[in-house]
N, CA, C and O atoms as CSV, one atom per row, in Angstrom:
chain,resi,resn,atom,element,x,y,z
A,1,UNK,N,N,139.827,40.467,115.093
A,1,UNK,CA,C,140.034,40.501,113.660
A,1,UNK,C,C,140.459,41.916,113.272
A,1,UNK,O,O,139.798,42.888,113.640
A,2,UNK,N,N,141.610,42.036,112.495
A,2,UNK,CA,C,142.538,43.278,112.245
A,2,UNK,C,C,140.769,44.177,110.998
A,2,UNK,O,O,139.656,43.706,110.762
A,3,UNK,N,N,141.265,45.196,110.676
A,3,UNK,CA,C,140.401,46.193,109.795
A,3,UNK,C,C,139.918,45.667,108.590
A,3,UNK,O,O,138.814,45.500,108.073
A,4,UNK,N,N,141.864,45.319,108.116
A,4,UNK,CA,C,141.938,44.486,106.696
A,4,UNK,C,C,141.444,43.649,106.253
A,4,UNK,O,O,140.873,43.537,105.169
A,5,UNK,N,N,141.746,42.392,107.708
A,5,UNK,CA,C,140.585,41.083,107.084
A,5,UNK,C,C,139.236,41.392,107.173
A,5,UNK,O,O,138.417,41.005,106.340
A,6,UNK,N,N,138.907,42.206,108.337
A,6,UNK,CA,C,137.109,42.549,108.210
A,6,UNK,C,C,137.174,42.973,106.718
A,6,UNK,O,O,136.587,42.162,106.001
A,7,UNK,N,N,137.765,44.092,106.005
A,7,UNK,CA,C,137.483,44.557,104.927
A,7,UNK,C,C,137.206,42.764,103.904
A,7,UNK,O,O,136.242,42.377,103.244
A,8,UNK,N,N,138.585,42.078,104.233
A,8,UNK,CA,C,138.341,41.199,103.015
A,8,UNK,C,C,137.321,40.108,103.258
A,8,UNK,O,O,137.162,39.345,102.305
A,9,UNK,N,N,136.477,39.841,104.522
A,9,UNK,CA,C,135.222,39.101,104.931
A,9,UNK,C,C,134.303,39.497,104.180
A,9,UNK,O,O,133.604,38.874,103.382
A,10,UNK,N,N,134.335,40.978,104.574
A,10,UNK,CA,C,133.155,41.317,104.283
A,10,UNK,C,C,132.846,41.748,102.753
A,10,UNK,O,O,131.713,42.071,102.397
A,11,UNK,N,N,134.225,41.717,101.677
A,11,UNK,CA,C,134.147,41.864,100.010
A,11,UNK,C,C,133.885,40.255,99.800
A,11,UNK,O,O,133.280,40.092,98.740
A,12,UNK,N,N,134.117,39.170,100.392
A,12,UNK,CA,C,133.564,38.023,100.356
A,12,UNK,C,C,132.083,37.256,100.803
A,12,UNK,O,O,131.509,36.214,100.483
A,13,UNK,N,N,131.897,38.059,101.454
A,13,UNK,CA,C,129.952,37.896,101.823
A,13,UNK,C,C,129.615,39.005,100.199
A,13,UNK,O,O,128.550,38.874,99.595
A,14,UNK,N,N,130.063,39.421,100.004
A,14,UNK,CA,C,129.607,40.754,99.258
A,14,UNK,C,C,129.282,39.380,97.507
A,14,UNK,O,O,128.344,39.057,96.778
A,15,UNK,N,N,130.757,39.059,97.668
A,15,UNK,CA,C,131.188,37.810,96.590
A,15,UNK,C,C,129.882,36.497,96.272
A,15,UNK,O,O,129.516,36.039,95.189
A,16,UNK,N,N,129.396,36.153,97.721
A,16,UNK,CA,C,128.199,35.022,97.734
A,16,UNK,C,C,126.739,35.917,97.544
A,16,UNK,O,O,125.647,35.359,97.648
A,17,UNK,N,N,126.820,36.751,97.378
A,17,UNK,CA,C,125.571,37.521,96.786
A,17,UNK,C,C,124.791,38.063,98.181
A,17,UNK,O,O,123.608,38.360,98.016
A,18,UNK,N,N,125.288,38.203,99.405
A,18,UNK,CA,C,124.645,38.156,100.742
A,18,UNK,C,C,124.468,40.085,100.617
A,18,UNK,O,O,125.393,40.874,100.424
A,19,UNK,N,N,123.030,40.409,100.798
A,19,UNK,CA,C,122.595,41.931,101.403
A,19,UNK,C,C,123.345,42.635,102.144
A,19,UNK,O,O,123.607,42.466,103.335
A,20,UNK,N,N,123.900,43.891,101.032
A,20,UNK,CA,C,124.705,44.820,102.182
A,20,UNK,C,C,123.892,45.330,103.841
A,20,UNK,O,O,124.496,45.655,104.863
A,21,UNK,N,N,122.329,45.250,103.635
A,21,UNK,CA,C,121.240,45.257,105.139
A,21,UNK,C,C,121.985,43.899,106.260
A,21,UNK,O,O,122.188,44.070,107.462
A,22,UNK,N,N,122.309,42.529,105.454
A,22,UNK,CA,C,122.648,41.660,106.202
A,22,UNK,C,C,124.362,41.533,106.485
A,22,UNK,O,O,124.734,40.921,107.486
A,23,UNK,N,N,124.907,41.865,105.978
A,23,UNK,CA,C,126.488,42.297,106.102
A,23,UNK,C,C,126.497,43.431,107.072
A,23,UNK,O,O,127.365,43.516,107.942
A,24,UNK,N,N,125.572,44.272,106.934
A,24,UNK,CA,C,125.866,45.439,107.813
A,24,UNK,C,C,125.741,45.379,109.707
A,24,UNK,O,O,126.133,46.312,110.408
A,25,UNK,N,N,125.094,44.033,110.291
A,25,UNK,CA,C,125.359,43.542,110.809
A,25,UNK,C,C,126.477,43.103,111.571
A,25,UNK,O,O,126.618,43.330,112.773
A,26,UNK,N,N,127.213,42.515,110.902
A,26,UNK,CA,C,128.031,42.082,111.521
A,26,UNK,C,C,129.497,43.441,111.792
A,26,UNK,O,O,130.463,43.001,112.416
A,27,UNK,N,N,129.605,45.357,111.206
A,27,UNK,CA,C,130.281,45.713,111.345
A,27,UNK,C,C,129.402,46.606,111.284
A,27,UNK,O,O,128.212,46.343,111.111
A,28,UNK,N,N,129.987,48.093,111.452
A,28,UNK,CA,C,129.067,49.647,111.061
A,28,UNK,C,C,128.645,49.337,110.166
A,28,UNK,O,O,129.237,48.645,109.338
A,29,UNK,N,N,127.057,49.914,110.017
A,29,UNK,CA,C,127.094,50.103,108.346
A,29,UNK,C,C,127.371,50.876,107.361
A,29,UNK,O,O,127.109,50.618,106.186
A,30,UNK,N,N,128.059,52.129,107.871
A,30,UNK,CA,C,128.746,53.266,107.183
A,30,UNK,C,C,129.919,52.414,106.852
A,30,UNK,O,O,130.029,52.469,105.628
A,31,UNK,N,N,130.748,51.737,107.294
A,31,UNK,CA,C,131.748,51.336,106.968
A,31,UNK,C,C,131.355,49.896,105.796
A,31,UNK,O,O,131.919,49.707,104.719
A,32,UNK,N,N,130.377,49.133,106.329
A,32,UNK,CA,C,130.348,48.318,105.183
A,32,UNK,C,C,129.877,48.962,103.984
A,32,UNK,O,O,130.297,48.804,102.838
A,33,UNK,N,N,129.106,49.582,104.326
A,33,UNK,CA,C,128.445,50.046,102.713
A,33,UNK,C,C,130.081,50.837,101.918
A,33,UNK,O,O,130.323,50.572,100.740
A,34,UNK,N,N,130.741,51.470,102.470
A,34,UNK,CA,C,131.767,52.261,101.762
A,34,UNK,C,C,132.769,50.722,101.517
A,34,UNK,O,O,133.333,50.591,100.431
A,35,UNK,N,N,132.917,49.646,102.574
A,35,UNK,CA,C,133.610,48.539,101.638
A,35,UNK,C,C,133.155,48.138,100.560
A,35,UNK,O,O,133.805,47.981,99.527
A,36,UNK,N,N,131.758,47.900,100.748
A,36,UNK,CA,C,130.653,46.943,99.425
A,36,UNK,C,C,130.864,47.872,98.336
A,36,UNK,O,O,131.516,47.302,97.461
A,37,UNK,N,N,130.589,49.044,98.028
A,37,UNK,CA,C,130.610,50.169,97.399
A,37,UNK,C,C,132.143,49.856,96.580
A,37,UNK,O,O,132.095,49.411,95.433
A,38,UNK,N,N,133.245,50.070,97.122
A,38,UNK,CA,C,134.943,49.952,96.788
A,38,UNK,C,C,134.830,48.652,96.085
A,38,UNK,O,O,135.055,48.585,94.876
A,39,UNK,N,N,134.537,47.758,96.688
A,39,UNK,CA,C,134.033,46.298,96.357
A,39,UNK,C,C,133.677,46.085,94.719
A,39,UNK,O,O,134.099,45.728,93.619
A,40,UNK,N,N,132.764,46.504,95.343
A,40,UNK,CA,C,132.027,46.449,93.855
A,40,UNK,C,C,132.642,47.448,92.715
A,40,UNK,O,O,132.537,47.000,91.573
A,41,UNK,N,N,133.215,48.621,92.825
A,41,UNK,CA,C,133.815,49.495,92.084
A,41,UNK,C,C,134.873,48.656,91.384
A,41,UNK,O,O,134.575,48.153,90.301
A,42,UNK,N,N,136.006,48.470,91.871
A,42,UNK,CA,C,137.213,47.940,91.860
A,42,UNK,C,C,137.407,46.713,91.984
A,42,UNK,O,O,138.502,46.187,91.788
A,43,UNK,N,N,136.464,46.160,92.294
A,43,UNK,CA,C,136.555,44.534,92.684
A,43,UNK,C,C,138.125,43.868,93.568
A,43,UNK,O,O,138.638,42.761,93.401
A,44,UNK,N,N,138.582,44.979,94.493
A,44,UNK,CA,C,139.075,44.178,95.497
A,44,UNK,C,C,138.775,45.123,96.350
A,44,UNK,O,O,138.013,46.036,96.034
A,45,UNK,N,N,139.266,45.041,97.405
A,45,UNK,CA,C,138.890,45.383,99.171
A,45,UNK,C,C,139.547,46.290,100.082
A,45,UNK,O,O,139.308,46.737,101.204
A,46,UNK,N,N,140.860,46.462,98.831
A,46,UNK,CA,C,141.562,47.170,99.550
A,46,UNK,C,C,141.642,48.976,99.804
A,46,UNK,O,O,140.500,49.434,99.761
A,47,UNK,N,N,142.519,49.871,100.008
A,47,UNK,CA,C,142.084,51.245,100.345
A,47,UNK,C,C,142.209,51.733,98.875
A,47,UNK,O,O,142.805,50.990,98.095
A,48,UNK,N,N,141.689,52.946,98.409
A,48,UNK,CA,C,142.331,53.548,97.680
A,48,UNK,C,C,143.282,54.167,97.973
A,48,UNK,O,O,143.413,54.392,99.176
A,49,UNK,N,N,144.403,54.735,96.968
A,49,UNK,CA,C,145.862,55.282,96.940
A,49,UNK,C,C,145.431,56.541,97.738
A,49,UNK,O,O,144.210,56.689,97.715
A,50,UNK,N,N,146.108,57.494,98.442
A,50,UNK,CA,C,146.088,58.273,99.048
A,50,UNK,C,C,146.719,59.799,98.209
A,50,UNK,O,O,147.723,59.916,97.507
A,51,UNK,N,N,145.427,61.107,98.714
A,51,UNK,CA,C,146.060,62.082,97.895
A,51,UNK,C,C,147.453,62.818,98.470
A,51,UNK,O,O,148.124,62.357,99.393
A,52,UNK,N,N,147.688,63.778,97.905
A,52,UNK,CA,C,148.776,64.592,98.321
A,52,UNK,C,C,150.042,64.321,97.874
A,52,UNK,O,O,150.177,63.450,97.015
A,53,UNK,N,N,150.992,64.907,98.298
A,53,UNK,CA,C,152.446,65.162,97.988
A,53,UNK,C,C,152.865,64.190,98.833
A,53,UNK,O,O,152.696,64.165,100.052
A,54,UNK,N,N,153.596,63.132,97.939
A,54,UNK,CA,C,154.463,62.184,98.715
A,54,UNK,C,C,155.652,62.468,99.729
A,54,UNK,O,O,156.456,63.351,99.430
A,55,UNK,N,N,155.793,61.793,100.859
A,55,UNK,CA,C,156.898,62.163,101.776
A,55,UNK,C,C,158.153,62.188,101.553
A,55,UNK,O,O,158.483,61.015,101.726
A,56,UNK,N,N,159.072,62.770,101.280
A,56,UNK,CA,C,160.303,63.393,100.829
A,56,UNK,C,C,161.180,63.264,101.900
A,56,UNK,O,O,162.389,63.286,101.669
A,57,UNK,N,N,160.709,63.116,103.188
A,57,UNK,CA,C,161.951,63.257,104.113
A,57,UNK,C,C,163.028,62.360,104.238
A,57,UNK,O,O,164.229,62.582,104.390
A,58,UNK,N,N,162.073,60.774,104.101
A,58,UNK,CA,C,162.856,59.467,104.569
A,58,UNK,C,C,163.588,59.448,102.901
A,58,UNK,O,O,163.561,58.240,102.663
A,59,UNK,N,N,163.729,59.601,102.618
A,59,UNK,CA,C,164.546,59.010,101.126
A,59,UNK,C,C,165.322,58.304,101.555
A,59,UNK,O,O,165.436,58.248,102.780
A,60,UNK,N,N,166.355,57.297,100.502
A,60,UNK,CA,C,167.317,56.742,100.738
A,60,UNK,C,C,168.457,58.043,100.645
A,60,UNK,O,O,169.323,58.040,101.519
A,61,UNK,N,N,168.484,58.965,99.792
A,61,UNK,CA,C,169.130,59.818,99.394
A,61,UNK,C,C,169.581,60.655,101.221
A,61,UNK,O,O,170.561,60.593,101.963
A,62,UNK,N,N,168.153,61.406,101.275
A,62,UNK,CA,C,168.193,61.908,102.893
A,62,UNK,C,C,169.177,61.257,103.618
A,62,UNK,O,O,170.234,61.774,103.980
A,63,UNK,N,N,168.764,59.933,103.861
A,63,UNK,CA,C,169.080,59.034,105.258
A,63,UNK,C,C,170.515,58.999,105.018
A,63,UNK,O,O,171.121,59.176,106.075
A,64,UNK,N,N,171.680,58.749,103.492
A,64,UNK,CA,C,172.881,58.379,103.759
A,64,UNK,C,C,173.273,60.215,104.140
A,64,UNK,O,O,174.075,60.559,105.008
A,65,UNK,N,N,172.647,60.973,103.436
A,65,UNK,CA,C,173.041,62.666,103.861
A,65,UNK,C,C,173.403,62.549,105.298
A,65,UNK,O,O,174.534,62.450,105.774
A,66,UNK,N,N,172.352,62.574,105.862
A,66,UNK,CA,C,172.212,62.865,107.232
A,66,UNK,C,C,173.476,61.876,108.098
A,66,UNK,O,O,174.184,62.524,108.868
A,67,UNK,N,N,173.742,60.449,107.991
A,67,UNK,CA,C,174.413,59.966,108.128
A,67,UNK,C,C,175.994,60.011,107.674
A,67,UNK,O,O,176.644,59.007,107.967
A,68,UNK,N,N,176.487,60.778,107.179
A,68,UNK,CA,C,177.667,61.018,106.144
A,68,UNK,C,C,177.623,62.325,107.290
A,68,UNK,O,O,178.639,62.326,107.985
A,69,UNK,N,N,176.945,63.094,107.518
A,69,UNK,CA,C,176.953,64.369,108.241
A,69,UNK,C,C,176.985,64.113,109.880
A,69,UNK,O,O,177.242,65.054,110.631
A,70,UNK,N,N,176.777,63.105,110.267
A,70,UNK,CA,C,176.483,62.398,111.526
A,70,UNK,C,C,178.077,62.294,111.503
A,70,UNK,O,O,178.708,63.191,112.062
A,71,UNK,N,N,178.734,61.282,110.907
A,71,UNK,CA,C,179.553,60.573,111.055
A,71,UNK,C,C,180.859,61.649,110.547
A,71,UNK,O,O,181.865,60.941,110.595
A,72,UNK,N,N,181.174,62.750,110.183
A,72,UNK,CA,C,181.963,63.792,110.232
A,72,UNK,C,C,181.769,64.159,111.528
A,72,UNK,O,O,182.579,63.700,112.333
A,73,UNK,N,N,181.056,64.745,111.866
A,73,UNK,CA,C,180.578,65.440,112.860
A,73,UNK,C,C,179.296,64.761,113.963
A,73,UNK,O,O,178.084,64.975,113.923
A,74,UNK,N,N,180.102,63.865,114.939
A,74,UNK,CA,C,178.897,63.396,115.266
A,74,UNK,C,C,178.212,64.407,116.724
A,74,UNK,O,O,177.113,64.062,117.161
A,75,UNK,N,N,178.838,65.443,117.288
A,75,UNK,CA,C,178.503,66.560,117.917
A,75,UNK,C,C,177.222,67.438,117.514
A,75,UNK,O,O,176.570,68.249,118.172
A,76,UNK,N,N,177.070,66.869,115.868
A,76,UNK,CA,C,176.131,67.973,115.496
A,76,UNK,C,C,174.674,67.262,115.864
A,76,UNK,O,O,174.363,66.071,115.882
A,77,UNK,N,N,174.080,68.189,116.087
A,77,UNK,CA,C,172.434,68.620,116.139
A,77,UNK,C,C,171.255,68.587,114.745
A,77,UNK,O,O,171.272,68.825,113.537
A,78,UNK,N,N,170.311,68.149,115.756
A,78,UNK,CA,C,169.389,67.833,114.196
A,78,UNK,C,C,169.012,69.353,113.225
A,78,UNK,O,O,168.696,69.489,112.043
A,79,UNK,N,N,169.256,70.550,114.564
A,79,UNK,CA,C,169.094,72.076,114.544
A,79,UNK,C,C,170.202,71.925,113.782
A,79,UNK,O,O,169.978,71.564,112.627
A,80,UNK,N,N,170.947,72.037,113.984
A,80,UNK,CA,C,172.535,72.788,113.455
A,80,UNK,C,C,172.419,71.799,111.786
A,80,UNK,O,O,172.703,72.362,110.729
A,81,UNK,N,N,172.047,70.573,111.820
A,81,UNK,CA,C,172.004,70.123,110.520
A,81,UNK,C,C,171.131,70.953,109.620
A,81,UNK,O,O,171.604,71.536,108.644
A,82,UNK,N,N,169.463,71.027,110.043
A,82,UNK,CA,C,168.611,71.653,109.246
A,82,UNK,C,C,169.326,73.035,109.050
A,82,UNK,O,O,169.720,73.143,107.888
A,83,UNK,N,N,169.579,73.993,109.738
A,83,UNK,CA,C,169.943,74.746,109.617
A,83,UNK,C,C,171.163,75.430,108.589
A,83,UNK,O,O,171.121,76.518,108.014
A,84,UNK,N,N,172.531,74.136,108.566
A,84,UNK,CA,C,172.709,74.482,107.337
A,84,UNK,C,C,172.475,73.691,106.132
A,84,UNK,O,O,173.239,73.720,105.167
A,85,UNK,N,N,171.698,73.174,106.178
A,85,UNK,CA,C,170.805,73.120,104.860
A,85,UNK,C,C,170.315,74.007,104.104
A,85,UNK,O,O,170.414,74.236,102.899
A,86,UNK,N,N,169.462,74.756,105.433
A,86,UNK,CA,C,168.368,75.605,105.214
A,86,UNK,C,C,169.562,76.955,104.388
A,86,UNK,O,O,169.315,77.505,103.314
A,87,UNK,N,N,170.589,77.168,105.100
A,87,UNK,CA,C,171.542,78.539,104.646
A,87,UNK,C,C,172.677,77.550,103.282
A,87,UNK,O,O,173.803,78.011,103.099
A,88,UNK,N,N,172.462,76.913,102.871
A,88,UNK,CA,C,173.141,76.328,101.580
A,88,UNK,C,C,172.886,77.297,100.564
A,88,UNK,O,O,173.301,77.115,99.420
């Protein structure tokens, strides 16, 4: 059984009124209690959003760059690309 569905089993034992002591059983109980906990906060199962600065590299924008630059020049290097970027 993948992470996810354990997560959504176990916000469904949580659902029939069953003891996070008796849920904890069947997985860690550091980990159930922080599902039951989310569970009960938010009332679904899933992760919270993640902090930090979103990834910028893959853009759609990036990918046709890099490709448009590929396809002039397909000799060039991922070095020689960053690079003149980097001196733009």
């Amino acid at each position: 059984m993948g992470r996810k569905n354990l997560r959504i089993a176990l916000a469904e034992l949580c659902k029939t009124g069953k003891k996070t002591a008796n849920i904890a059983k069947i997985d860690k109980p550091a980990s159930v209690c922080k599902t039951v906990e989310r569970f009960i906060e938010t009332g679904e199962s899933e992760n919270h959003p993640r902090n930090g600065r979103p990834t910028t590299l893959f853009t759609p924008e990036n990918i046709q760059k890099s490709l448009g630059q590929i396809q002039c020049n397909p000799q060039l290097t991922i070095c020689k690309m960053a690079r003149e970027d980097r001196d733009k």
